[in-house]
N, C-alpha and C positions, 0 to 999 in steps of 0.2 A: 302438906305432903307433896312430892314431888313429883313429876310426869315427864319420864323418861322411855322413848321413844324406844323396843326392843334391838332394833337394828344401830343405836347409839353405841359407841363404843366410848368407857367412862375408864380409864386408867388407873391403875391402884397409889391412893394418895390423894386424887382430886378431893377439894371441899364444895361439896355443894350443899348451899342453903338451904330454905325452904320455900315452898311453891314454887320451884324452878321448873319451867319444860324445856327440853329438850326434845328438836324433833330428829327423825329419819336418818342414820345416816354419817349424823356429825361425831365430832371425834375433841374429848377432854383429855389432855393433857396432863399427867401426873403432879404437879406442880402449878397449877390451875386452881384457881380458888373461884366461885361463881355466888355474890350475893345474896340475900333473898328475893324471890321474885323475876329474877333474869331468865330473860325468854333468848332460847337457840333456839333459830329454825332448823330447817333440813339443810344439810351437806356443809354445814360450817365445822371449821378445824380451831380448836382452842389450845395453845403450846407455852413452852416455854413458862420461868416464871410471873404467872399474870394474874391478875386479880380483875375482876367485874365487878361493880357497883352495883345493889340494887334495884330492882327496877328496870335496868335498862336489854331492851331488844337487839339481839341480834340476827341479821339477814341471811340466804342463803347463799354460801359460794365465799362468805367471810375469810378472810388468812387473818387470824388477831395471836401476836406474839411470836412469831418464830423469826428469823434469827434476821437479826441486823445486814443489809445490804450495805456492807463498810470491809473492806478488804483488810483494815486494822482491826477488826473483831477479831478474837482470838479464843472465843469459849465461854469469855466469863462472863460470869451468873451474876446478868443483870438482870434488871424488871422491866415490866410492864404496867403500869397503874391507869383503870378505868373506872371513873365515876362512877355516882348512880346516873339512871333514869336517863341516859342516852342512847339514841337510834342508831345503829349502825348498819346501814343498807349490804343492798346485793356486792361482791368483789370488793369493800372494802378491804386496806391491809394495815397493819398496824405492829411496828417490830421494838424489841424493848432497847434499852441503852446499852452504850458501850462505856469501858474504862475512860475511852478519852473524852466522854460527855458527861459525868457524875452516875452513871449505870442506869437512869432511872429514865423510862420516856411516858407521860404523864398527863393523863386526859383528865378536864375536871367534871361537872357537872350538866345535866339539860343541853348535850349537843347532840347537833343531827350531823353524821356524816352520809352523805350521800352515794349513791351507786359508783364506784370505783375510784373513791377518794384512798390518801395513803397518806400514812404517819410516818417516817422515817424515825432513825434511833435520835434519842435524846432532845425530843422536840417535846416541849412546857405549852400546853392546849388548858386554856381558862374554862370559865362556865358563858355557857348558853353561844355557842362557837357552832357556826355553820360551816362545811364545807362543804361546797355545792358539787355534782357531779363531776370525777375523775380531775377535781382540784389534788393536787399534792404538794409536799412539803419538805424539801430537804432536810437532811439533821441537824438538830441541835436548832430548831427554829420558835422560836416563843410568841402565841399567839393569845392577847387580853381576850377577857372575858365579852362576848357579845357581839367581837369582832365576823367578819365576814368574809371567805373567800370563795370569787365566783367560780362557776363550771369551767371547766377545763385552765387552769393558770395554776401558778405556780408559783412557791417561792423560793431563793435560792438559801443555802447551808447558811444559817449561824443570821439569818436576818430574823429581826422583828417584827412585829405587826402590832401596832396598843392597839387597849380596848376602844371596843365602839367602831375601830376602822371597819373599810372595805377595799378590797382587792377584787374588783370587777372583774369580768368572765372572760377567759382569753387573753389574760394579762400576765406578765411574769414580775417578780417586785427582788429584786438583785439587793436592794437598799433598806433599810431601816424605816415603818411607815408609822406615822403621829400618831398618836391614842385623835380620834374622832376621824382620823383623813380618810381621803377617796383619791386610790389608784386606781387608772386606768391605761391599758397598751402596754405593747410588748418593750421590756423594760423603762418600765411605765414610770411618770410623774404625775404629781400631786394632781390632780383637777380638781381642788377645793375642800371642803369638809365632806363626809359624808349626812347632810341634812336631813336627807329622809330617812336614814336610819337614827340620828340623835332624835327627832320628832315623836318618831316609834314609840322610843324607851321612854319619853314624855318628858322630856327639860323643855324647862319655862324657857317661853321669849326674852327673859333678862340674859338667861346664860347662854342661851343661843347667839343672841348678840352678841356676846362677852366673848364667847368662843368666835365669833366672825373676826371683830375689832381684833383679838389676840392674834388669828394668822394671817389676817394683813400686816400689821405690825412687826413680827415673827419673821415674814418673808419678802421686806421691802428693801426697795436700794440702799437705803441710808445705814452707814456703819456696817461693822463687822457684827457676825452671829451669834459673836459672842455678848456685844454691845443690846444687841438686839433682847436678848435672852434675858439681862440683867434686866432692862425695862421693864419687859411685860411682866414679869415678878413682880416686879415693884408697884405697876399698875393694878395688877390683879390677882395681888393680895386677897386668899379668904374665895377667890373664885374657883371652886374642886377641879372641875376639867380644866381650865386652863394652868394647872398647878400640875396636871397630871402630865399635861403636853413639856410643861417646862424640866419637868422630871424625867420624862422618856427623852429630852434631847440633852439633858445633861450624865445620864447613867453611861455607864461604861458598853462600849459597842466594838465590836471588830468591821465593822460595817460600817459604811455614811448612811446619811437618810434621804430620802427621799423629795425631791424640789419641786417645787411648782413647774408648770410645763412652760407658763408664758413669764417673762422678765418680770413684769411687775406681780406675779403673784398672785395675779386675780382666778 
């Protein structure tokens, strides 16, 4: 059974699950769908067409689904898709897709977005994705699962982020960043893997390795990138991250990627 707050205002059409609370105040959207178990607090606005995943909280002072900040939006009836079991703090904003990005902007599972982080339209968000205080994200931006972006940084339209990366705090990332990398500075370059986060997720010292040896090799003087690429394939064959990294630099990009800061790559 459901726990809806009197002063809630639920629009005719909304789907709401079961043991969902709503608190105080907040406002469901006709077109709104809200999983089982989804907690609104007080004074959050739910619009547009969007769905919520199970399980997951949302904060007060939320904007989740209204309309694309894209001067080429033109009405049409895109989406918003939100996981289960993710946190979405205080002034979070989260706006659905447009025609020019596939309609769809798309949160996966197990992320914390923090107090005044923001989803622009047609951005692709993995599972277990942090975004730390008042990070934001241009449209059309794709970020792996696990990945990391610090408090207050940014990323700009149409870049990537692989899983397992980090985008440090106060940092802007213009360029395309490696599944395991570590940005840091304002349009920032590589400083390395991010280590303590691959630790985290618990890969053995072999693949740790494997992953070090691969992006020296990756980003050394010798030959072209594309010479470069060929090898580490061929070297680390059968090696999953390092197979993921050679895949995120070979996929199709509007974007360049992102370089190590010092010549040699260290």
């Amino acid at each position: 059974m459901s726990n809806i707050h009197s002063t809630a205002i639920i629009e005719d059409g909304a789907k709401i699950g079961n043991d969902v609370k709503i608190g105080p105040y907040s406002v469901i959207g006709p077109n709104v769908t809200l999983g089982d178990g989804v907690e609104v607090l007080s004074h959050v606005v739910l619009s547009g067409i969007t769905s919520v995943g199970s399980g997951t909280r949302i904060f007060p002072f939320a904007s989740i689904g209204s309309e694309p900040q894209d001067l080429k939006y033109g009405g049409e009836q895109s989406r918003l898709e939100i996981g289960a079991n993710n946190t979405i703090r205080e002034h979070v904003t989260m706006n659905p897709g447009t025609e020019g990005g596939g309609m769809l902007t798309k949160v996966g599972d197990n992320c914390l977005f923090m107090v005044g982080a923001h989803i622009a339209h047609d951005c692709q968000i993995g599972d277990n994705v942090i975004l730390v205080n008042n990070a934001t994200l241009a449209g059309h931006v794709e970020v792996g699962d696990f990945a990391i972006i610090g408090g207050l940084s940014a990323a700009h339209q149409f870049v990537r982020i692989g899983k397992h990366a980090m985008l440090g705090g106060m940092s802007g990332a213009e360029s395309d960043v490696i599944p395991y990398g570590m940005v840091v500075g304002n349009r920032g370059g590589l400083s390395g893997l991010n280590l303590v986060g691959i630790k985290r997720r618990g890969f053995n010292r072999e693949t740790i390795h494997s992953l070090r040896n691969a992006y020296r090799l990756l980003f050394a003087n010798e030959g072209t990138m594309a010479e470069r690429i060929k090898d580490v394939a061929e070297m680390f064959d059968g090696v999953e991250p390092v197979m993921e990294i050679i895949s995120f630099l070979t996929a199709d990009s509007s974007r360049s990627f992102c370089q190590p800061k010092s010549e040699d790559g260290a």
